[in-house]
C-alpha positions as CSV (number, residue, x, y, z in Angstrom):
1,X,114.2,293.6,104.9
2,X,116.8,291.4,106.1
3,X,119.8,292.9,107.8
4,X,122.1,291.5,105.6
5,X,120.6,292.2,103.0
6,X,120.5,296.0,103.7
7,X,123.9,295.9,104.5
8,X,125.0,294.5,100.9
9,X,123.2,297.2,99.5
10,X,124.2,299.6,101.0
11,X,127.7,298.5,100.7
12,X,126.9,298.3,96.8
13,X,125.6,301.7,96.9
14,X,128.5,303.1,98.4
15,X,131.4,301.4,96.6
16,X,129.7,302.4,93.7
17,X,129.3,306.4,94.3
18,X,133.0,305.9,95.8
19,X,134.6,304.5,92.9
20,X,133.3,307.2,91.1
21,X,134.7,309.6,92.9
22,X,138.3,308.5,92.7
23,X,137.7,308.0,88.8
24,X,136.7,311.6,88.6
25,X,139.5,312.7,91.1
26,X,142.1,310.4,89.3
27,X,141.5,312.1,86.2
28,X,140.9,316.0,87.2
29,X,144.7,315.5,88.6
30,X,146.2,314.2,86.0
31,X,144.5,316.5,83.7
32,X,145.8,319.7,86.3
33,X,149.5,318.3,86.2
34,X,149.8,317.3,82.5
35,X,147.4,319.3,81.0
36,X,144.0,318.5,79.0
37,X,144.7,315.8,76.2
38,X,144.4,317.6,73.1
39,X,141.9,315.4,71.6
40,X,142.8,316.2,67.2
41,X,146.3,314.1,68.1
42,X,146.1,310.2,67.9
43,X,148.1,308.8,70.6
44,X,150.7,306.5,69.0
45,X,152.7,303.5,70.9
């Protein structure tokens, strides 16, 4: 396996489980300072 190529992969790898990560962490903040959306109300706007 080329270098390079095991590099890219494991860049993808990591940028994926990453990303994840801050998705998850973005939302379990928001949902600690604002409370879970209560999911019966239809967001208007």
């Amino acid at each position: 396996m080329d270098t390079d190529l095991k590099r890219r992969l494991v860049y993808g790898v990591l940028s994926l489980i990453l990303t994840s990560i801050a998705a998850w962490l973005a939302t379990y903040i928001t949902n600690k300072i604002l409370g879970k959306p209560n999911e019966n109300q239809q967001a208007t706007g």
